[in-house]
PATORTOR-212264 format. One record per residue (C-alpha): x, y, z; chain; residue in one letter; residue number from 1. Coordinates in steps of 0.1 Angstrom, whole numbers, plus 2048, in hexadecimal, padded with zeros to 3 digits. Layout:
N
X	Y	Z	A	a	NUM
...
This chain:
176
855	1F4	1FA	A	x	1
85A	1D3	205	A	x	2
86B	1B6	1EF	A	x	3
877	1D1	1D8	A	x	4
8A1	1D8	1D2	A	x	5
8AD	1F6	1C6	A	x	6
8D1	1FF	1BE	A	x	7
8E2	216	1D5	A	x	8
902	224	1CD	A	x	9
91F	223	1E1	A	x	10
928	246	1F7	A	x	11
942	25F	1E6	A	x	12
95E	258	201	A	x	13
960	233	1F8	A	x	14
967	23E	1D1	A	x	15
983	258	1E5	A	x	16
991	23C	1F5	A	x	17
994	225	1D5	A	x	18
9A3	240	1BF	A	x	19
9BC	243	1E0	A	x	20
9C2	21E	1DD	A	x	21
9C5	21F	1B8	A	x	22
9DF	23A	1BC	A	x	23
9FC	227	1D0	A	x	24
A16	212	1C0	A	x	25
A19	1EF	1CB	A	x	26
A09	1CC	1D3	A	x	27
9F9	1CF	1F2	A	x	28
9D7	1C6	203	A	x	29
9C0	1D8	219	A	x	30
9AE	1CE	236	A	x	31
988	1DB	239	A	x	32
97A	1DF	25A	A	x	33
963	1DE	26F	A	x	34
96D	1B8	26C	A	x	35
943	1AD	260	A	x	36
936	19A	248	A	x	37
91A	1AA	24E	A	x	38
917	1D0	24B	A	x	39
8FB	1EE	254	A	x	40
908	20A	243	A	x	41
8F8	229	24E	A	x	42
8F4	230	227	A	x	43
8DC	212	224	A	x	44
8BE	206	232	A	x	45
8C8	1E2	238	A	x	46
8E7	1D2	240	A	x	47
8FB	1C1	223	A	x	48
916	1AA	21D	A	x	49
934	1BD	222	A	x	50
938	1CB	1FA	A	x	51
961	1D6	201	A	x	52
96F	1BC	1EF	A	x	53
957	1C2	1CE	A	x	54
959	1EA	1CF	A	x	55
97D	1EB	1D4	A	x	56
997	1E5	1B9	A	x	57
9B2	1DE	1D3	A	x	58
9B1	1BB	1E4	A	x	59
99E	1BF	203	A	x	60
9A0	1A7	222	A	x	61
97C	1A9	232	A	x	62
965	19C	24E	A	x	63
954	17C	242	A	x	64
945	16D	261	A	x	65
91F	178	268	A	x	66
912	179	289	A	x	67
8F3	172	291	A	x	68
8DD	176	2B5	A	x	69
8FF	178	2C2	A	x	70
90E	158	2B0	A	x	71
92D	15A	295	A	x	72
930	147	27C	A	x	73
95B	13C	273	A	x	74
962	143	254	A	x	75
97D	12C	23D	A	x	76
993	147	232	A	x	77
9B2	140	245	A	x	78
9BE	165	24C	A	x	79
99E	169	261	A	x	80
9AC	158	27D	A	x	81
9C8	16F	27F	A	x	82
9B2	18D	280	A	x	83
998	183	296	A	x	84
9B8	17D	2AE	A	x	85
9C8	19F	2A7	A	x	86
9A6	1AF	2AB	A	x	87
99F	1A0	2CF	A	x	88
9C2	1AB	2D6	A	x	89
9C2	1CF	2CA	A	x	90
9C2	1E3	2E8	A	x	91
9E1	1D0	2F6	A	x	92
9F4	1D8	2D5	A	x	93
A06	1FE	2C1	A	x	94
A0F	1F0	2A5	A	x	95
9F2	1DA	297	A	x	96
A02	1E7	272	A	x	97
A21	1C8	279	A	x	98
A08	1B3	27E	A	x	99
9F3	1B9	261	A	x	100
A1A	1BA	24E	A	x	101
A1E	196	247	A	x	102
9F4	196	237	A	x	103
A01	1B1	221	A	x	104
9EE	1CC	22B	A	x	105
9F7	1EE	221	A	x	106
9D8	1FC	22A	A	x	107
9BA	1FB	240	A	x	108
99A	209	238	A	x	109
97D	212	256	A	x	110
95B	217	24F	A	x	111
952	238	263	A	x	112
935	22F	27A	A	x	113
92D	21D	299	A	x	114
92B	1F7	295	A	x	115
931	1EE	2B8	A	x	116
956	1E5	2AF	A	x	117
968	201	2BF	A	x	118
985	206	2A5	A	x	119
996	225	2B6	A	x	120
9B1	212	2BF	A	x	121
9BE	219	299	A	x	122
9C2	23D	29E	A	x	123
9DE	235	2BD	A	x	124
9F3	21C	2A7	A	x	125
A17	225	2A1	A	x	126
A19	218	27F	A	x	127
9F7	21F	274	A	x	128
9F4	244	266	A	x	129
9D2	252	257	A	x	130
9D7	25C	234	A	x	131
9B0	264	227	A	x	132
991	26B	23D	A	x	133
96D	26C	22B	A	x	134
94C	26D	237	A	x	135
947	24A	233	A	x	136
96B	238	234	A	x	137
98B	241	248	A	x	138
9AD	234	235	A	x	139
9CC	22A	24B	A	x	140
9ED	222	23A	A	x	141
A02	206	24D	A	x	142
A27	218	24A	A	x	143
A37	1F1	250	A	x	144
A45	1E5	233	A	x	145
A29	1C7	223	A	x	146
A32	1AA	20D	A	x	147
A1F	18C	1FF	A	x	148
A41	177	20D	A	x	149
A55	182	225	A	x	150
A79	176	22F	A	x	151
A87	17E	251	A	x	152
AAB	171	25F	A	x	153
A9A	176	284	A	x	154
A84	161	295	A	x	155
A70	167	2B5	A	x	156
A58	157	2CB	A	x	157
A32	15F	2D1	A	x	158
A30	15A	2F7	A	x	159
A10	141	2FD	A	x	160
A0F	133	2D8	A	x	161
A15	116	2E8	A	x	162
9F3	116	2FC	A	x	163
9DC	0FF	2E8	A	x	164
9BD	11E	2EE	A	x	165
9D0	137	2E0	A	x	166
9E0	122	2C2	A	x	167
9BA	11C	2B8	A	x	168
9B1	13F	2BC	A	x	169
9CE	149	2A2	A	x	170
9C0	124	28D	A	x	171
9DB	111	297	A	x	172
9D9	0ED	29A	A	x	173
9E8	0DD	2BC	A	x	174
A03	0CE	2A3	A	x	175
A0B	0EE	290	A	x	176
């Protein structure tokens, strides 16, 4: 029927992975991927606003941006930036857990299914072990430590931050 909703409920993996959440000590994050706004799950029939952030009882860092006939929209959230970056650079990377360190992500939740964002590239991450695998959700625990504020007594350079291109694609200002 057309113009009717009807509640669906969520798959029995994603409860698996909440209680999982729910079970570790410690303020942390988690970061949801695919990295869409917009989501097919192959448990519905239409494609949804991504509903991580409003099942889980964790705080989740998801996909905002929608794209549309090959168009995405930004979105204002300021970490999104940061991902997008790390995301177009996740082949050249092992340990994508540091980066996602300083975010405070202890966690990183895939939906298991082909959205035409290959996400493989988790599985061969040095720092990124696989804790819980449903039918619907794989969890990876970053084993980095994460913190909301971070102190460090080193310093080091990002080659090419200093490239005006690059310090937008990471939503830098030139005068950052």
């Amino acid at each position: 029927d057309y113009g009717r909703l009807e509640a669906e409920d969520y798959p029995r993996g994603w409860y698996e992975v909440n209680d999982y959440l729910n079970s570790q000590e410690g303020d942390f994050d988690v970061l949801f991927l695919p990295w869409q706004g917009y989501i097919n799950f192959s448990w519905l029939d239409i494609s949804i606003a991504n509903p991580a952030n409003l099942f889980f009882d964790r705080p989740i860092i998801r996909g905002e941006a929608i794209n549309v006939i090959g168009v995405k929209t930004q979105s204002t959230n300021p970490i999104h930036p940061y991902i997008d970056f790390l995301l177009d650079k996740k082949t050249d990377v092992d340990d994508f857990g540091s980066w996602l360190s300083p975010l405070n992500v202890k966690y990183v939740i895939v939906a298991n299914q082909d959205y035409g964002e290959p996400l493989d590239f988790l599985d061969h991450q040095g720092d990124l072990t696989k804790v819980l695998e449903t039918d619907t959700l794989t969890l990876f625990r970053n084993e980095n430590i994460v913190t909301k504020f971070s102190y460090t007594g080193v310093a080091f350079k990002i080659d090419g931050l200093g490239d005006p291109n690059l310090r937008h694609e990471v939503g830098l200002s030139p005068a950052d």
